[in-house]
C-alpha positions as CSV (number, residue, x, y, z in Angstrom):
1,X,-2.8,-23.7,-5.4
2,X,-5.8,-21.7,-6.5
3,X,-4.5,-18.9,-8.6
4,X,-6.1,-15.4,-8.6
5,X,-7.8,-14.2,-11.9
6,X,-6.0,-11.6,-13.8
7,X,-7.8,-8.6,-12.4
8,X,-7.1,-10.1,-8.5
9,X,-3.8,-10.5,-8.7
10,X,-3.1,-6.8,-10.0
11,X,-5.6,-5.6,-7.1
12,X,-3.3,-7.2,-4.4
13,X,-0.2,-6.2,-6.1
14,X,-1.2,-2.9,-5.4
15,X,-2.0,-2.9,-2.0
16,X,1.1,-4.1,-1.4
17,X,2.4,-1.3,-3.2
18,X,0.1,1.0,-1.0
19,X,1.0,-0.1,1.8
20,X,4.7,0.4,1.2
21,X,4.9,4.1,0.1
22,X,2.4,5.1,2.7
23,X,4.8,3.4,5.2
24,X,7.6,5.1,3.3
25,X,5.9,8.8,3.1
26,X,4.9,8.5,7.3
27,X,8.7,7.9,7.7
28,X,9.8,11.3,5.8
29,X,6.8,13.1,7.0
30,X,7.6,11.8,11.1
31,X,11.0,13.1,10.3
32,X,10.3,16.0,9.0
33,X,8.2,16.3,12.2
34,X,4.6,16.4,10.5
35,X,3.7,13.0,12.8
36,X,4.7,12.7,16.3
37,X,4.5,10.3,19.0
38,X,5.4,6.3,18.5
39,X,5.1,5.1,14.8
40,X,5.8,1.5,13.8
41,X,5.9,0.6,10.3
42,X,5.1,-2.2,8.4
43,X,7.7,-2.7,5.5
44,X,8.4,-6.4,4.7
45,X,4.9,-7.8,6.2
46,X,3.0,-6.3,3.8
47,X,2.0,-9.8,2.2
48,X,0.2,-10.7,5.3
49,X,-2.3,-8.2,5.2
50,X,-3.0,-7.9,1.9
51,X,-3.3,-11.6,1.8
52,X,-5.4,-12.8,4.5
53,X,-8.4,-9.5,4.5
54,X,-9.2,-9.3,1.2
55,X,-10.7,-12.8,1.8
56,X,-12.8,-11.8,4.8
57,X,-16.5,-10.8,4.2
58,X,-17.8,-7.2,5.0
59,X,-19.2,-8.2,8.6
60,X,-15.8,-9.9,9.9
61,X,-14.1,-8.1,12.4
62,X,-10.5,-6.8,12.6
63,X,-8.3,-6.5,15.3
64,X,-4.6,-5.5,15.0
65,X,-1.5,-4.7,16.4
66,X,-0.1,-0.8,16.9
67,X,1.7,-1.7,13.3
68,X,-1.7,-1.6,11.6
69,X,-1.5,1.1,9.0
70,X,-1.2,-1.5,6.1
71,X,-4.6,-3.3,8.2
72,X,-6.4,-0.6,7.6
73,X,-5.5,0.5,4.8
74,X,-6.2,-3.0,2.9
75,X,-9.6,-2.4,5.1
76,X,-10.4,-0.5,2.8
77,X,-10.3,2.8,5.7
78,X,-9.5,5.9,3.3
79,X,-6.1,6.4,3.7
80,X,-7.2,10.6,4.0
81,X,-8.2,9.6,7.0
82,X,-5.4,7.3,7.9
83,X,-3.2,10.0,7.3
84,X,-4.9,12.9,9.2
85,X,-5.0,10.2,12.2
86,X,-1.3,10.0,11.8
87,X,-1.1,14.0,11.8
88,X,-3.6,14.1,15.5
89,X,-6.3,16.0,13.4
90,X,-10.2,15.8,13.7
91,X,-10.7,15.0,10.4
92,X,-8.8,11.1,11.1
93,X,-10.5,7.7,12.0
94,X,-10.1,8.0,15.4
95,X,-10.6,12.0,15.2
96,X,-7.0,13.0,15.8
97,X,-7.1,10.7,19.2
98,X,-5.8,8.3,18.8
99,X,-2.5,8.7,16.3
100,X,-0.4,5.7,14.3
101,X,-1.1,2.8,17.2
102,X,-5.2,3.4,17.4
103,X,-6.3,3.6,14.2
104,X,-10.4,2.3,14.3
105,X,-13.1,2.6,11.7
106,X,-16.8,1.4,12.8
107,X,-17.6,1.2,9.3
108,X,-15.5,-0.9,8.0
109,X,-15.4,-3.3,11.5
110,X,-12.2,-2.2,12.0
111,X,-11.6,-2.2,15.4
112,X,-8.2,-1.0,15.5
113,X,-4.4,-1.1,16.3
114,X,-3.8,-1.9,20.4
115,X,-0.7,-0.2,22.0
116,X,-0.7,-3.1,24.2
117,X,1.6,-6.0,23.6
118,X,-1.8,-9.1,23.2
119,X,-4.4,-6.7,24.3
120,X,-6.2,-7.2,21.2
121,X,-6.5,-11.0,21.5
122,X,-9.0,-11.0,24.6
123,X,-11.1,-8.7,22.7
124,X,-11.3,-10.9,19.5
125,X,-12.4,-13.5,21.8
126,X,-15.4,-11.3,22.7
127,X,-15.9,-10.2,19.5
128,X,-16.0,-13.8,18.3
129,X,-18.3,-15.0,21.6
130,X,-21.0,-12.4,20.9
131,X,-21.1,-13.5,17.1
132,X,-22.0,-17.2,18.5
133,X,-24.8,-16.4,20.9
134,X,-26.0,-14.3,18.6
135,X,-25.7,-16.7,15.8
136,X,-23.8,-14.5,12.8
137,X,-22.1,-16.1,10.3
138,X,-18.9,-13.6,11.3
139,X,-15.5,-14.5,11.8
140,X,-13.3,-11.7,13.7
141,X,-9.4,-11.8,12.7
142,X,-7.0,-10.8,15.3
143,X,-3.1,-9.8,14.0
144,X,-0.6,-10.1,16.6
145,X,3.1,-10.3,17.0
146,X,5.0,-13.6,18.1
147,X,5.9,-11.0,21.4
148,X,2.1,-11.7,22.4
149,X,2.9,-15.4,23.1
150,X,4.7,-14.0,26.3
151,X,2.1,-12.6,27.9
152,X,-1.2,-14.3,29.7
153,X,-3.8,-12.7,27.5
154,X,-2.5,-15.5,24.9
155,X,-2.9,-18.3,26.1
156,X,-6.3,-16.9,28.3
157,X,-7.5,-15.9,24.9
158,X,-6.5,-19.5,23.1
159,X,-7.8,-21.5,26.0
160,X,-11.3,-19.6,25.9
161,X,-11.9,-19.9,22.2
162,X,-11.3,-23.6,22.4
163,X,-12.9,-24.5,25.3
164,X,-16.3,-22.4,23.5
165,X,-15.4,-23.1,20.2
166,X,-15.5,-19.5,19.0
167,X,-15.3,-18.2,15.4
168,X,-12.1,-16.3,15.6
169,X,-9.1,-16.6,13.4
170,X,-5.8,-15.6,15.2
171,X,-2.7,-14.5,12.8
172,X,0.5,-14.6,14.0
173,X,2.8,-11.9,12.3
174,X,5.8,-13.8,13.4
175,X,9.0,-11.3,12.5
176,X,11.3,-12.7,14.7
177,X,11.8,-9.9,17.1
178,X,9.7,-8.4,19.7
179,X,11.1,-5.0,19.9
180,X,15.0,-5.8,20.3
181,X,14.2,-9.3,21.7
182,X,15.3,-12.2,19.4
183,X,12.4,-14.9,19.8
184,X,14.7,-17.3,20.5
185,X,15.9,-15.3,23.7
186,X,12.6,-15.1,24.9
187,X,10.8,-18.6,24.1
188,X,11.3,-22.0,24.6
189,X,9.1,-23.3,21.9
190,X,9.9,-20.5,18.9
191,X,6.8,-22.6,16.7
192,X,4.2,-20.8,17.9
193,X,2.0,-22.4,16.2
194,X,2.5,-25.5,18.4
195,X,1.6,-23.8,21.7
196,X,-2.4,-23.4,19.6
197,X,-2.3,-27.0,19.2
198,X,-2.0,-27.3,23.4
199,X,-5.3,-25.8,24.1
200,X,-6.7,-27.9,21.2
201,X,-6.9,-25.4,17.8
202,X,-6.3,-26.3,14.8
203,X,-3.0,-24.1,13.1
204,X,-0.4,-24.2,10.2
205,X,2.8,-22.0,9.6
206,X,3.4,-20.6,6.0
207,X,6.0,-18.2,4.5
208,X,4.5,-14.7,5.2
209,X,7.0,-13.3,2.5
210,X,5.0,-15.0,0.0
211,X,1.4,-13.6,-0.7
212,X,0.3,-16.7,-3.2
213,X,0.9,-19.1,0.1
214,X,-0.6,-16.7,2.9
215,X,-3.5,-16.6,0.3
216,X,-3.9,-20.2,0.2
217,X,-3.3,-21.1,3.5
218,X,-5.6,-18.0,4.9
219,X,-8.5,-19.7,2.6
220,X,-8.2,-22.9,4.2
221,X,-8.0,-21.3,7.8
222,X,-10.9,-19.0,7.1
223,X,-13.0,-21.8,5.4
224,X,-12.7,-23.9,8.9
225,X,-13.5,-20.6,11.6
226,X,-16.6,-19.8,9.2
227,X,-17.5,-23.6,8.5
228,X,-18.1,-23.8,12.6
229,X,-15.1,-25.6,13.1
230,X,-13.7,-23.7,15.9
231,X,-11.0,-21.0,16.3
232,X,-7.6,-21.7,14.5
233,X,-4.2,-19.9,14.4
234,X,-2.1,-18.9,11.6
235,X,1.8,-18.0,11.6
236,X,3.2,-16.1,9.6
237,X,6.6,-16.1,9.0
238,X,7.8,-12.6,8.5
239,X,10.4,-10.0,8.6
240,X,9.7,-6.2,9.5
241,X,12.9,-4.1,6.8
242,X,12.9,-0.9,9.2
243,X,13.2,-0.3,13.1
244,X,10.7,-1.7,15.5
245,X,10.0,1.8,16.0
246,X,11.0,5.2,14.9
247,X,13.3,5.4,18.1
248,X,14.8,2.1,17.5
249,X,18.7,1.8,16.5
250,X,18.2,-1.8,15.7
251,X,21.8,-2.7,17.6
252,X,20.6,-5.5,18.1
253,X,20.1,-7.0,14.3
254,X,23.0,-8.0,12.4
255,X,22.7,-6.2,9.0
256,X,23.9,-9.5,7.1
257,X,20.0,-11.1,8.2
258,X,18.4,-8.0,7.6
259,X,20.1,-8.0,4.2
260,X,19.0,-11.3,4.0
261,X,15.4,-10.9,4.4
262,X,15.4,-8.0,1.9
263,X,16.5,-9.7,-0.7
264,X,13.0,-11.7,-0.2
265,X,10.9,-8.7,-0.4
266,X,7.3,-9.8,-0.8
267,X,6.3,-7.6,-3.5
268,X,9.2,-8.2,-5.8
269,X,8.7,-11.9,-4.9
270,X,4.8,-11.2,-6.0
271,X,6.1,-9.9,-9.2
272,X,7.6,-12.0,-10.0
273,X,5.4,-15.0,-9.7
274,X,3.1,-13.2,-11.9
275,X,5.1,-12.1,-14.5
276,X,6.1,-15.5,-14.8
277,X,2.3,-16.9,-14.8
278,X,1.5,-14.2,-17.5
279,X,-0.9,-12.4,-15.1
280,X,0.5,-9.2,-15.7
281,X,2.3,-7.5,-18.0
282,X,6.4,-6.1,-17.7
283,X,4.8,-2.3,-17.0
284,X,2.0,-2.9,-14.7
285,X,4.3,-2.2,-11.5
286,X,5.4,1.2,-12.7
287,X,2.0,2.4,-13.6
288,X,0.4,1.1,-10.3
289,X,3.2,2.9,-8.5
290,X,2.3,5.8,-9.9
291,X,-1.6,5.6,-9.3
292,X,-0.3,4.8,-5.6
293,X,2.2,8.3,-5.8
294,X,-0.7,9.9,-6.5
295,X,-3.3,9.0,-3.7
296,X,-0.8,9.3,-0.7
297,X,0.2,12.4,-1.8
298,X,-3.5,13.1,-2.1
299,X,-3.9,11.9,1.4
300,X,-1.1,14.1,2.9
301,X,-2.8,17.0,1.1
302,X,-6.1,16.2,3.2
303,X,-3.9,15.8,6.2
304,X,-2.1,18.7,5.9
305,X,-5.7,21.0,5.3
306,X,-7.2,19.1,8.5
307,X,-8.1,21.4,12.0
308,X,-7.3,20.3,15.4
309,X,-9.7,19.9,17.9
310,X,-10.7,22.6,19.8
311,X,-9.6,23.0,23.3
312,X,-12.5,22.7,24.9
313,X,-14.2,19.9,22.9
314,X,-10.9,17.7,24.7
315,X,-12.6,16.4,27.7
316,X,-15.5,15.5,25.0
317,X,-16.3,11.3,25.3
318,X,-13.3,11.2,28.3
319,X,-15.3,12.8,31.4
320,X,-19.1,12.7,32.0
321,X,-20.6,15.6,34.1
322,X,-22.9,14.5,36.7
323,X,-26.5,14.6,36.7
324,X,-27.5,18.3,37.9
């Protein structure tokens, strides 16, 4: 395994560590009923995404899932603007519109969270297919739950990147549940990696609690999408610590397993592994956490100054008036 320099491996570390207290802040501030509407979080996964996109060049695309805050965040989308999307004001990524599941930066080709269960795989494929006749070097990374292998956009989607060989790299975030659904309830093949290999892509499974093997395997599956090789498909064993949703009671997990999976948590796991390589030092988790304290609170600051839109700028870029 290709290790990370010194300087890396404290970088990723901290996005982890962004990713979690931003997670944790939207959960006080939705309860204290700052952010409304559906909210999904993305505690436990959060080696996934900071493993896999900081490998990806400027000009690769990112699709996502409506659990995407930790996407865009490792985007590199200012999380000001992350959190005044989450709030509904102007001043967000999506300009108040579209809240915690549509997050979308042009800048940064991030094309944002989907509310639909594998609606964002179809449009990687076209992402991917206009790259190729157009001849950029790009590779367009789509996130998805193991829930999307239930639905026909899928295996459309995996069957039409083969057959064209597209540059498109398709991550699994496999957490075993797809809302209250246990995967095994709902699939006959629960390797859904395997059902890539049946419309002829290349894929691999690795332990999305660990960032260190997510990194290494993402380099390999990047390496072969960018090298011309064709799409490929990544999963990512994971497991999501909070509700599928803010309205979820989770009756339907067994606290032992959840308890379980905690006691895996990626970035103690990360810590671990570089303590004991000597990559960082005993206190250079506290002081990051308190560089990461700092800039959400920062961001719910900006959040909280933000304006609504004005009422009458609502039907703006929804309705077009007619030729007069």
């Amino acid at each position: 395994m290709a290790l990370p320099d010194a300087d890396t491996a404290l970088a990723l570390l901290r996005q982890m560590l962004r990713i979690r207290r931003f997670e944790d802040r939207c959960a006080e501030l939705y309860s204290a009923g700052k952010i409304r509407g559906f909210m999904h979080l993305y505690n436990g996964e959060e080696a996934i995404a900071a493993g896999i996109i900081p490998l990806l060049e400027p000009a690769d695309a990112i699709l996502a899932t409506y659990r995407e805050h930790g996407h865009a965040l490792v985007r590199g989308v200012d999380m000001g603007a992350v959190m005044a999307e989450m709030y509904g004001k102007q001043e967000g990524c999506s300009r108040g519109r579209g809240g915690s599941m549509h997050l979308f930066d042009a800048g940064t080709r991030f094309y944002g969270g989907n509310a639909i269960v594998a609606g964002a795989l179809p449009l990687a494929v076209g992402l991917a297919l206009a790259d190729k006749l157009q001849n950029r070097p790009h590779v367009s990374v789509c996130f998805f739950g193991e829930g999307a292998a239930a639905e026909g956009e899928f295996h459309e989607s995996l069957n039409l990147a083969a057959l064209w060989q597209l540059p498109v790299l398709f991550v699994c975030e496999n957490n075993l549940y797809a809302m209250g659904t246990a995967l095994a309830r709902s699939e006959a093949e629960t390797d859904i990696h395997l059902k890539a290999r049946s419309y002829g892509l290349h894929s691999a499974a690795v332990d999305g609690m660990d960032l260190l093997a997510v990194r290494e395997a993402a380099t390999a599956a990047i390496g072969h999408v960018r090298a011309g090789n064709g799409p490929y498909l990544l999963e990512c064993h994971t497991f999501r610590f909070r509700a599928h949703s803010m309205f979820d009671s989770q009756l339907y997990r067994d606290k032992a397993e959840v308890a379980q999976w905690q006691a895996r948590d990626p970035i103690d796991l990360y810590e671990r592994e570089l303590l004991n390589l000597g990559l960082i030092e005993a206190g250079s988790r506290a002081a990051l956490e308190a560089e990461v304290e700092a800039e959400v609170e920062a961001a719910v600051v900006f959040a909280e100054a933000g304006t609504w839109e004005p009422v009458e700028q609502l039907t703006r870029d929804v309705y077009t008036q007619p030729a007069a």
